[in-house]
VMD Tcl script that builds the backbone (N, CA, C; Angstrom):
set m [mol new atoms 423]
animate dup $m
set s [atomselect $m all]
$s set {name element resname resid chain x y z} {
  {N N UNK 1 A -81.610 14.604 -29.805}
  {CA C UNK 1 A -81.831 16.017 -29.953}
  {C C UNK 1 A -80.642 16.727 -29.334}
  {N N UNK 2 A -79.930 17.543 -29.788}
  {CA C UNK 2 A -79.087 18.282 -29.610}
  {C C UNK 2 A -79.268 19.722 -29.760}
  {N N UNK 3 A -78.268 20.076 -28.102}
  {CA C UNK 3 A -78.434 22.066 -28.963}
  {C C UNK 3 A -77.271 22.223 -28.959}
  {N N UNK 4 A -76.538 23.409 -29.628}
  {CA C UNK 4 A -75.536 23.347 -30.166}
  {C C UNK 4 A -75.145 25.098 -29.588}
  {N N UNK 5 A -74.455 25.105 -28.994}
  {CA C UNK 5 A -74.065 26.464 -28.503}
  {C C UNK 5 A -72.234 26.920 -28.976}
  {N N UNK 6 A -72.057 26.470 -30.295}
  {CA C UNK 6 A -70.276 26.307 -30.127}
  {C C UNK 6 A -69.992 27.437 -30.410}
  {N N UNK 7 A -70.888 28.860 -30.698}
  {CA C UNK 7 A -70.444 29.771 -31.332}
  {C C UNK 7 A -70.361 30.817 -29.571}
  {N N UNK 8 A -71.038 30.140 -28.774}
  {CA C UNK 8 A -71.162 30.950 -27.560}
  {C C UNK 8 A -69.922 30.652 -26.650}
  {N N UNK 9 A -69.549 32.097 -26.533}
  {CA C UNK 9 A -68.002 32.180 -25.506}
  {C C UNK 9 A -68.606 32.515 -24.114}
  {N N UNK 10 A -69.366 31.633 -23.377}
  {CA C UNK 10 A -70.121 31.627 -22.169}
  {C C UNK 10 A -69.852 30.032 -21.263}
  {N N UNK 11 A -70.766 29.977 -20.188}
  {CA C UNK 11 A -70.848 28.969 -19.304}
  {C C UNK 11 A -72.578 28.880 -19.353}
  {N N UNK 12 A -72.969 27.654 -19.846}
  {CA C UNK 12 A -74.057 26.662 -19.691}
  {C C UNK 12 A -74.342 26.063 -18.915}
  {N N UNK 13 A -75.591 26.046 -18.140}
  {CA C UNK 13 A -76.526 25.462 -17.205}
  {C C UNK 13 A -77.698 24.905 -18.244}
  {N N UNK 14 A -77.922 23.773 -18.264}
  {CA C UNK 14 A -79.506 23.440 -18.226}
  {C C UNK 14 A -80.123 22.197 -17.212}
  {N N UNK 15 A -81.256 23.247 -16.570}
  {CA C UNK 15 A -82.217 22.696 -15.656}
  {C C UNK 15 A -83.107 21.801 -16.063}
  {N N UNK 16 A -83.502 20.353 -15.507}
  {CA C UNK 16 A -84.421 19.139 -16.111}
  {C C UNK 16 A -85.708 19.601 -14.715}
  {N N UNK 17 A -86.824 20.558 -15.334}
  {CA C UNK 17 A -87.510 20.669 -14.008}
  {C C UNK 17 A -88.412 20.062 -13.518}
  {N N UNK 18 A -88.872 18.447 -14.263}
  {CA C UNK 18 A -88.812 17.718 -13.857}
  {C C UNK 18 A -88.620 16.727 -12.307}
  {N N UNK 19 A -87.104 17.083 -12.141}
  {CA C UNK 19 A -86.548 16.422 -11.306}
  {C C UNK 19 A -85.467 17.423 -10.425}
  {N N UNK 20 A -85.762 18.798 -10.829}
  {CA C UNK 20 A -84.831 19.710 -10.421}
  {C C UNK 20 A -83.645 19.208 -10.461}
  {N N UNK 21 A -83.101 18.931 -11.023}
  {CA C UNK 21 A -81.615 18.592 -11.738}
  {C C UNK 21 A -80.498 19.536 -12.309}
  {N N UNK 22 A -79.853 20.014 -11.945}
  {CA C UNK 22 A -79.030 20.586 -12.932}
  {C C UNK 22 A -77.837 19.949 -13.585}
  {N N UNK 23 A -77.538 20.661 -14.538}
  {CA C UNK 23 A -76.669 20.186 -15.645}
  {C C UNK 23 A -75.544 20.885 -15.991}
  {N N UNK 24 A -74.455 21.316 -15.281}
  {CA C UNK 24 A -73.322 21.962 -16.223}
  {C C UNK 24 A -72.953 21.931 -16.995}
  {N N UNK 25 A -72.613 22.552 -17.992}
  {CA C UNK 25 A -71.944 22.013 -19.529}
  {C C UNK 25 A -70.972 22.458 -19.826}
  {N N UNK 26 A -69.662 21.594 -19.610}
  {CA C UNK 26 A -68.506 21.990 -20.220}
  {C C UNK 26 A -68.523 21.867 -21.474}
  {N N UNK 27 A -69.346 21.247 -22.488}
  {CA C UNK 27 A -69.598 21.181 -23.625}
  {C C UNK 27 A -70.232 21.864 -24.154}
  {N N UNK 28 A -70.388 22.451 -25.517}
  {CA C UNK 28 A -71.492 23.349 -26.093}
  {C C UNK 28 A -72.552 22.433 -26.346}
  {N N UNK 29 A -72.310 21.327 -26.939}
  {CA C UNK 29 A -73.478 20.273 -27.154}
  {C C UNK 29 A -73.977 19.680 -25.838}
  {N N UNK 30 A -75.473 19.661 -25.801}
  {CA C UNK 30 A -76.598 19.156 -24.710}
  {C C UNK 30 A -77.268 17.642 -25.412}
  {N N UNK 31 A -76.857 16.704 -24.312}
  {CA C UNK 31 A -77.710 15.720 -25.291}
  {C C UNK 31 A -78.922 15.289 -23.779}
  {N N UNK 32 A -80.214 15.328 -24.229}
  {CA C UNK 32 A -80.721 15.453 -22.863}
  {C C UNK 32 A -80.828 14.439 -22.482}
  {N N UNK 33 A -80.857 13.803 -20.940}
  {CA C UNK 33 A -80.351 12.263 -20.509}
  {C C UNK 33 A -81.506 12.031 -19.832}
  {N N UNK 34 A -82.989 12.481 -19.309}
  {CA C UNK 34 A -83.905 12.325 -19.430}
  {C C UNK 34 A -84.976 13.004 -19.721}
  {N N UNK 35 A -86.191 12.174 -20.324}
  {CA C UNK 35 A -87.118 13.175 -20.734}
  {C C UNK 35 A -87.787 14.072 -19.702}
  {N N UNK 36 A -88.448 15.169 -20.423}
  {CA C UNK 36 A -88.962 15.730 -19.668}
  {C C UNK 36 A -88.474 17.429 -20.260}
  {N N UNK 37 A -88.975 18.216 -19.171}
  {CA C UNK 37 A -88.632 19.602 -19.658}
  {C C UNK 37 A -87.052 20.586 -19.212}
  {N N UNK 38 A -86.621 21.437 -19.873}
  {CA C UNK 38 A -85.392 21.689 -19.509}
  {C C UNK 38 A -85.636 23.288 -20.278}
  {N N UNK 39 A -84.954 23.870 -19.070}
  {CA C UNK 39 A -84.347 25.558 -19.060}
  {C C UNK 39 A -82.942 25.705 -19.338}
  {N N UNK 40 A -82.450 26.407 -20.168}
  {CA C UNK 40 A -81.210 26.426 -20.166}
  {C C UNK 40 A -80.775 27.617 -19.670}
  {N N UNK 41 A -79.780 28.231 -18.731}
  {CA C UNK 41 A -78.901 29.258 -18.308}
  {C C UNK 41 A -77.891 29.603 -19.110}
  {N N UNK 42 A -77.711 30.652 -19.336}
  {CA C UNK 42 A -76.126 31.120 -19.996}
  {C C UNK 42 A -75.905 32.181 -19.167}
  {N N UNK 43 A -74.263 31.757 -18.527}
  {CA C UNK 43 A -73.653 32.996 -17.573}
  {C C UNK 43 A -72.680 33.636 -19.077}
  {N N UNK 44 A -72.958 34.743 -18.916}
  {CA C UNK 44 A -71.768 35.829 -19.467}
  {C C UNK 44 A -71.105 36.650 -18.585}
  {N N UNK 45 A -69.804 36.488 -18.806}
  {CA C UNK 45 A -68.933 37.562 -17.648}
  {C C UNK 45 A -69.489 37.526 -16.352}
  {N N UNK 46 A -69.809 36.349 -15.560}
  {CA C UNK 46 A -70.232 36.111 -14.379}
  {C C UNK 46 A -71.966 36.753 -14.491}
  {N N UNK 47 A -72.362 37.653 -15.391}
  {CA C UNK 47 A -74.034 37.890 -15.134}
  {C C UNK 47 A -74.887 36.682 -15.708}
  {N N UNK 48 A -75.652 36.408 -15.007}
  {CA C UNK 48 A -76.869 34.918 -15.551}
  {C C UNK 48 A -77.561 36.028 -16.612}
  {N N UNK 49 A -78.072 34.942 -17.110}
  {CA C UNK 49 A -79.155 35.564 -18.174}
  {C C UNK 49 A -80.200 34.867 -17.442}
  {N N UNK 50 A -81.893 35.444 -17.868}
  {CA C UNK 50 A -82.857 34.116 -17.951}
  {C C UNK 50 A -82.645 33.344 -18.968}
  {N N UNK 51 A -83.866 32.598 -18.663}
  {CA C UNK 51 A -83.677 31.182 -19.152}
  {C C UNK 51 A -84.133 31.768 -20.768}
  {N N UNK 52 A -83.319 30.925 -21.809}
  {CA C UNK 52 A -83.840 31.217 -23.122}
  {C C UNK 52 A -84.511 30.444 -23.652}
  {N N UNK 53 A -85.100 29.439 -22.993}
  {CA C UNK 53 A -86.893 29.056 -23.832}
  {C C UNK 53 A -86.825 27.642 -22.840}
  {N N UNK 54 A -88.121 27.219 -22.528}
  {CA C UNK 54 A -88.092 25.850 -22.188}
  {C C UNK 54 A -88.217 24.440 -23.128}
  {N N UNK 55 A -87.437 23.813 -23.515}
  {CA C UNK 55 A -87.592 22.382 -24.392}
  {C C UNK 55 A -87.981 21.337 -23.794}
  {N N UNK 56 A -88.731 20.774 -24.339}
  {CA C UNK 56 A -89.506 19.499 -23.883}
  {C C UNK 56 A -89.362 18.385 -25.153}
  {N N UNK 57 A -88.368 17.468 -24.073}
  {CA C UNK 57 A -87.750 15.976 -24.678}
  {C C UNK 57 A -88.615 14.992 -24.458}
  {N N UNK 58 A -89.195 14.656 -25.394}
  {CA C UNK 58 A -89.689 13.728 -25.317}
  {C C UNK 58 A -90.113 12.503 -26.615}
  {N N UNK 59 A -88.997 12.078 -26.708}
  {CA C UNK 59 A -88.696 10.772 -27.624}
  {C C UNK 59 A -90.140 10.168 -27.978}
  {N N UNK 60 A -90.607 9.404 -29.165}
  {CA C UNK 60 A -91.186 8.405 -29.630}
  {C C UNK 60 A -91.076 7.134 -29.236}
  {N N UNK 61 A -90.979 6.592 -28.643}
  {CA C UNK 61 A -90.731 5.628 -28.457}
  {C C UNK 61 A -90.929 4.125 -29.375}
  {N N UNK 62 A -89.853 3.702 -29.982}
  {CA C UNK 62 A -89.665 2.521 -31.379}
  {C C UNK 62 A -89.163 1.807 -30.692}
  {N N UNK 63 A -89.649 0.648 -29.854}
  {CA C UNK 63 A -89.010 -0.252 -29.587}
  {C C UNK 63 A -89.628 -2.141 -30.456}
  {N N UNK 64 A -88.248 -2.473 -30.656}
  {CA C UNK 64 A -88.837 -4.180 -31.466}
  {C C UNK 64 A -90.190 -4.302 -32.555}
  {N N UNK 65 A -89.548 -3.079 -33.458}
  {CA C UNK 65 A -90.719 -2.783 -34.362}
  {C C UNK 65 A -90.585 -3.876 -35.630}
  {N N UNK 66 A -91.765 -4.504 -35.402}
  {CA C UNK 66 A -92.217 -5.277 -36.970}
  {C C UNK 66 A -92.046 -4.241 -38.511}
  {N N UNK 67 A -91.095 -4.179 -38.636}
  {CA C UNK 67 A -91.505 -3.446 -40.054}
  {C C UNK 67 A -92.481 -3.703 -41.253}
  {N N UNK 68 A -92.545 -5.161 -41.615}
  {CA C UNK 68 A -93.169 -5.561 -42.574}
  {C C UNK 68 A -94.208 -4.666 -42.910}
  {N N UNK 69 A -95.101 -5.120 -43.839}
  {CA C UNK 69 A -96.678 -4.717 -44.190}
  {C C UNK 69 A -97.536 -5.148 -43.809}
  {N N UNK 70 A -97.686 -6.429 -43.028}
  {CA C UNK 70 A -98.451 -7.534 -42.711}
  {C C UNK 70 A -100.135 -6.738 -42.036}
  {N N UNK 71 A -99.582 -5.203 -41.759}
  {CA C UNK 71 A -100.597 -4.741 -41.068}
  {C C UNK 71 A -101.443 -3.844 -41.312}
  {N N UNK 72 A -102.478 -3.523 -41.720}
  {CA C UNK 72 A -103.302 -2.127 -42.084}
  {C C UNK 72 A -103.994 -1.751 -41.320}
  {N N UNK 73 A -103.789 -0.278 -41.285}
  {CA C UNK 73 A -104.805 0.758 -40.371}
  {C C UNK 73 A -105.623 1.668 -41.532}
  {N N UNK 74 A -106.962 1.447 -41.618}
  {CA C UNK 74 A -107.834 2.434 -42.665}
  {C C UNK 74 A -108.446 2.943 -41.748}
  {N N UNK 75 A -109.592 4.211 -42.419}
  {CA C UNK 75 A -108.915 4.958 -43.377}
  {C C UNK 75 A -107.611 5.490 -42.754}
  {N N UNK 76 A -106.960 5.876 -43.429}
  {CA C UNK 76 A -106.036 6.671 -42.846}
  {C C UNK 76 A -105.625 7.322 -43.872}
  {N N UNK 77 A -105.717 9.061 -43.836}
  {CA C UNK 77 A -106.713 9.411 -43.123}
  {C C UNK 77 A -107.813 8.991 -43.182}
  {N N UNK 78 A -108.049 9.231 -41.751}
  {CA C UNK 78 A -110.032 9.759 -40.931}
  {C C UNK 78 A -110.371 11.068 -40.788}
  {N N UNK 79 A -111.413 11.206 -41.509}
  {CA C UNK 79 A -112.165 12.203 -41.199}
  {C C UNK 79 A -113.184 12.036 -39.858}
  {N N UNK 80 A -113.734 10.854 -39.720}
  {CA C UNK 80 A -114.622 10.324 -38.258}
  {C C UNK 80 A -113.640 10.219 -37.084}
  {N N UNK 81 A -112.288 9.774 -36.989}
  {CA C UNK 81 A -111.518 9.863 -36.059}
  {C C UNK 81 A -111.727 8.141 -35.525}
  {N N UNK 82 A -112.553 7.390 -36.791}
  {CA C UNK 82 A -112.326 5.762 -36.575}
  {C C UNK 82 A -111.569 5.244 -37.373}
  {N N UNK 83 A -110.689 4.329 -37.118}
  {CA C UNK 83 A -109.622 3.860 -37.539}
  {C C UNK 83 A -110.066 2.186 -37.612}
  {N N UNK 84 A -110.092 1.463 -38.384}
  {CA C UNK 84 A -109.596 -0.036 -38.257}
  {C C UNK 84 A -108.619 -0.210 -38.864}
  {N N UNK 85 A -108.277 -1.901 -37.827}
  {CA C UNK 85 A -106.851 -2.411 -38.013}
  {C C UNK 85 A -107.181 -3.852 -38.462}
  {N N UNK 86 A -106.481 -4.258 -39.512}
  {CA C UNK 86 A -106.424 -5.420 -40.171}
  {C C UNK 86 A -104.747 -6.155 -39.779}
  {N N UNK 87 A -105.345 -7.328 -39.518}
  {CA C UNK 87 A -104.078 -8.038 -38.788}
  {C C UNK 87 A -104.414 -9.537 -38.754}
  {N N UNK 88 A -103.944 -10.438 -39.120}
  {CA C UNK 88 A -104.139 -11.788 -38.753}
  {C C UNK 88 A -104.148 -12.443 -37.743}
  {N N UNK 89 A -103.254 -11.959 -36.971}
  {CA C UNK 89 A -103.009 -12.427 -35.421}
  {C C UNK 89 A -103.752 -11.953 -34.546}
  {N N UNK 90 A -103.492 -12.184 -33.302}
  {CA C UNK 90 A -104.346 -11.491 -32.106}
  {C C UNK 90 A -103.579 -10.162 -31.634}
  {N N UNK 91 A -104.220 -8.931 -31.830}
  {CA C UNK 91 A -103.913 -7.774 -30.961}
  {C C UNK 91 A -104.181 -7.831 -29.317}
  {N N UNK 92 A -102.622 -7.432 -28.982}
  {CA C UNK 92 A -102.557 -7.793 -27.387}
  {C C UNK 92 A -103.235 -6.489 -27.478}
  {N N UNK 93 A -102.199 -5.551 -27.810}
  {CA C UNK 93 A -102.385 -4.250 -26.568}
  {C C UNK 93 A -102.283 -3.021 -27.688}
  {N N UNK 94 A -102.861 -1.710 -27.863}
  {CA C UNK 94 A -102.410 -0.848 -28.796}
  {C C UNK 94 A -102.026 0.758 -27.894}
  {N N UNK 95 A -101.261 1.214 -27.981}
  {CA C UNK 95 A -100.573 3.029 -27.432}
  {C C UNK 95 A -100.907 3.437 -28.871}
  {N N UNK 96 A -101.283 4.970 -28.575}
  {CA C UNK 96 A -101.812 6.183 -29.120}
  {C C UNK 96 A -100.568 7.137 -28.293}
  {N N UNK 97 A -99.749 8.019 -29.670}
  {CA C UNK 97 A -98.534 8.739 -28.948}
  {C C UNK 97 A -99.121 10.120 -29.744}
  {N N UNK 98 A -98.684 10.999 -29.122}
  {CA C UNK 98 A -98.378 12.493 -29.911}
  {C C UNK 98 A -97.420 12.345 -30.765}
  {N N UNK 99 A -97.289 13.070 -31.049}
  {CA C UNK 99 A -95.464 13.886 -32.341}
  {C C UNK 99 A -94.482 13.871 -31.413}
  {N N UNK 100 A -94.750 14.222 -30.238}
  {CA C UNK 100 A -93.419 14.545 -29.323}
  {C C UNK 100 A -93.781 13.233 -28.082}
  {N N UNK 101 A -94.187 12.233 -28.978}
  {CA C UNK 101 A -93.792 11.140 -28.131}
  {C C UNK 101 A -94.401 11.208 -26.933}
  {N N UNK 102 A -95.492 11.979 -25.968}
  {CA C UNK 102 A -96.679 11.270 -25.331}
  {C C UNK 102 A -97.218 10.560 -25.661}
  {N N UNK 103 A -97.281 9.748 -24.408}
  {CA C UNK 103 A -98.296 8.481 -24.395}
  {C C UNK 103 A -99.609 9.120 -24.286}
  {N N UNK 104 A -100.716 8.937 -24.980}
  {CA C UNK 104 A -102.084 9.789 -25.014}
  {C C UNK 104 A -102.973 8.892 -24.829}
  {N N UNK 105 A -102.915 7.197 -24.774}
  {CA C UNK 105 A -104.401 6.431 -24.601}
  {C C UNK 105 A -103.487 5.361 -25.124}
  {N N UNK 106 A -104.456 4.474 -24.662}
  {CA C UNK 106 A -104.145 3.041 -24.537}
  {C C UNK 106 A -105.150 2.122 -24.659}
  {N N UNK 107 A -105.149 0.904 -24.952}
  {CA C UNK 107 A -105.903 -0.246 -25.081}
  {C C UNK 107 A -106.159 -1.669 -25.483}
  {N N UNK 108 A -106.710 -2.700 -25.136}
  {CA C UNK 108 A -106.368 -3.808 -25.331}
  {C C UNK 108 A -107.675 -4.576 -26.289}
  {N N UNK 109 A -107.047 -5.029 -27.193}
  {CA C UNK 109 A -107.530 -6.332 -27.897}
  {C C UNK 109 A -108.144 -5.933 -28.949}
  {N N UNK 110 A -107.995 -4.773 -29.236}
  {CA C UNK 110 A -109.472 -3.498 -30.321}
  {C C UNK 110 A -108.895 -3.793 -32.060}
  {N N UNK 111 A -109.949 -4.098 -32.660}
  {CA C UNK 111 A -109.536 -3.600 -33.710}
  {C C UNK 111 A -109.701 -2.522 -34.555}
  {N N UNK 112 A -110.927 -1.561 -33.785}
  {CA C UNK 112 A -110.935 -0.577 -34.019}
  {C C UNK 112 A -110.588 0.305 -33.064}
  {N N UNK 113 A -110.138 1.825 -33.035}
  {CA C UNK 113 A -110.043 3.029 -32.230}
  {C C UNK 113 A -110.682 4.194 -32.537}
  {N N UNK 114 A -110.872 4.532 -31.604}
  {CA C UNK 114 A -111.915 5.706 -31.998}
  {C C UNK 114 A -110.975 7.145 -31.056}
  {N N UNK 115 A -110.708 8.134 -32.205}
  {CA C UNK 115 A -110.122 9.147 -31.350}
  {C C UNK 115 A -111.300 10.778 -31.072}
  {N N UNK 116 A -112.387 10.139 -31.704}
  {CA C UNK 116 A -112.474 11.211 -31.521}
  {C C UNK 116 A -112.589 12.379 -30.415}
  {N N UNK 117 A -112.222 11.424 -29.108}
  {CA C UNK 117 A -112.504 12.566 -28.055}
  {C C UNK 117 A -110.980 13.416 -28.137}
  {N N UNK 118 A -110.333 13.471 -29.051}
  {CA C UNK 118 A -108.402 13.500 -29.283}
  {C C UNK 118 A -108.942 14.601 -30.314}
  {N N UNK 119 A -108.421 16.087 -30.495}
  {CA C UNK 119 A -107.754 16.810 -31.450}
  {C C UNK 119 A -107.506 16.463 -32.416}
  {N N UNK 120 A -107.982 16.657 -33.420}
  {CA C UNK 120 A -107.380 16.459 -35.179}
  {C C UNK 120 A -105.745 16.337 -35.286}
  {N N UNK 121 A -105.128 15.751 -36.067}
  {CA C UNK 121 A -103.978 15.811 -35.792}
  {C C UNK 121 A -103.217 14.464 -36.546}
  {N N UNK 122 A -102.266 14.179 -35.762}
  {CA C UNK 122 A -101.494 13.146 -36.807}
  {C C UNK 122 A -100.922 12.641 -35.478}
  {N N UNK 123 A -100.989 11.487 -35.239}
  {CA C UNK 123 A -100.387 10.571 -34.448}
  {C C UNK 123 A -99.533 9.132 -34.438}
  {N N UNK 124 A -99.498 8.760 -33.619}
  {CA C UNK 124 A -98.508 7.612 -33.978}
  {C C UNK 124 A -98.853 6.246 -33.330}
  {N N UNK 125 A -99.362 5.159 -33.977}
  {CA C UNK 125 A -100.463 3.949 -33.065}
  {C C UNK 125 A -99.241 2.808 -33.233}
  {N N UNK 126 A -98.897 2.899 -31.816}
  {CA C UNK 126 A -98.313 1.392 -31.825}
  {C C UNK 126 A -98.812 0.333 -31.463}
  {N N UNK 127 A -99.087 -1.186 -32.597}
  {CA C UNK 127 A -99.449 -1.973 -31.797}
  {C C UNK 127 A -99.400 -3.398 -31.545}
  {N N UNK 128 A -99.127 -3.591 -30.919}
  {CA C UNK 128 A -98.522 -4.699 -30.301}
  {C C UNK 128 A -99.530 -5.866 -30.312}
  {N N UNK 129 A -98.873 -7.198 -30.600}
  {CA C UNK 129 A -99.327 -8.425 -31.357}
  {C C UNK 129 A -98.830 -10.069 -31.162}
  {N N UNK 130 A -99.304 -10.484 -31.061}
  {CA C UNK 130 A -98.705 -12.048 -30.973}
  {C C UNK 130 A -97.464 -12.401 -31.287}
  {N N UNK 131 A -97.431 -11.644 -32.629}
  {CA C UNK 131 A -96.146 -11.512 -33.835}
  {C C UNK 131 A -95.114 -10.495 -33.328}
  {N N UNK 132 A -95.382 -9.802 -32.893}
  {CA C UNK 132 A -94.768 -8.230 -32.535}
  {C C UNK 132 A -95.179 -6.887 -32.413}
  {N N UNK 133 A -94.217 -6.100 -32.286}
  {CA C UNK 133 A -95.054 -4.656 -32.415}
  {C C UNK 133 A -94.861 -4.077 -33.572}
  {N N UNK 134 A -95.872 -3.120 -34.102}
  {CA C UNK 134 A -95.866 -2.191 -35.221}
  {C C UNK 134 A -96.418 -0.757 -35.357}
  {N N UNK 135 A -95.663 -0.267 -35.615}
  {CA C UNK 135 A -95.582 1.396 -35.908}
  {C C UNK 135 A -96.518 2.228 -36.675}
  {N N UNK 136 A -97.286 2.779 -37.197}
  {CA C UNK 136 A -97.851 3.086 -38.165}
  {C C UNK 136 A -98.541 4.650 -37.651}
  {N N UNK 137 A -98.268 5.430 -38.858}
  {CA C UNK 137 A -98.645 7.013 -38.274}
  {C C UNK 137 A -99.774 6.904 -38.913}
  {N N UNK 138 A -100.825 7.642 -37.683}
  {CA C UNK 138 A -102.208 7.456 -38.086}
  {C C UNK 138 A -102.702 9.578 -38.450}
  {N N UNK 139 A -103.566 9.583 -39.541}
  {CA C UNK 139 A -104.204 11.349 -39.238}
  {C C UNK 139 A -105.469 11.179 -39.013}
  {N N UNK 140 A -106.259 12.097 -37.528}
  {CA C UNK 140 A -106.849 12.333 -37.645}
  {C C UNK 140 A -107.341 13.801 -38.497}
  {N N UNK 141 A -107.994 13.860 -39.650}
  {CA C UNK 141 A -108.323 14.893 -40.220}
  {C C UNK 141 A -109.943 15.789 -39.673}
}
mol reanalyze $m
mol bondsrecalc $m
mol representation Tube
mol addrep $m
């Protein structure tokens, strides 16, 4: 994720508040180096501005993803907010993420999930397997 300030004849700050961190930017481009939330500053002619919006980084996380097909999640969509998973192997472990890449729930060995205590919505079930891990965007409708 990048912001792109090249048209601005200023000096850049962005704050990770998080970790109270700051960030100078001799660059117009921000690439953020950890997740979490960030304020950005712009000095003009030595006056600060406030902050012009807070962004919140927070990656998906795709790591050693099985691509194949080998795996199904029905319905998908759910209208009940139950999901089964068809898989041959043994399911170790399964993560439930948001859009912006929270971790939202977790669990081991299931072949079904049940979201409904979770917001309607569209999510992202990774899950992890004898074989590997796999990706698959789930909706709750």
């Amino acid at each position: 994720m990048n912001y792109d300030f090249s048209t601005c004849n200023c000096n850049i700050s962005w704050y990770h508040i998080n970790s109270a961190t700051t960030f100078p930017q001799n660059d117009t481009i921000f690439n953020p180096p950890w997740y979490g939330s960030y304020i950005c500053y712009v000095l003009y002619d030595f006056c600060s501005s406030s902050s012009i919006d807070t962004l919140n980084f927070y990656p998906t996380p795709l790591v050693n993803i099985n691509n194949n097909n080998q795996l199904t999640v029905y319905p998908n969509p759910s209208t009940s907010g139950l999901f089964g998973i068809i898989y041959n192997s043994e399911i170790v472990k399964y993560d439930i993420y948001s859009l912006d890449g929270r971790l939202i729930h977790n669990g081991f060995k299931k072949k079904e999930i049940d979201l409904n205590n979770f917001s309607k919505g569209v999510y992202f079930l990774k899950i992890e397997t004898t074989d590997g891990a796999f990706v698959r965007k789930i909706t709750f409708q």
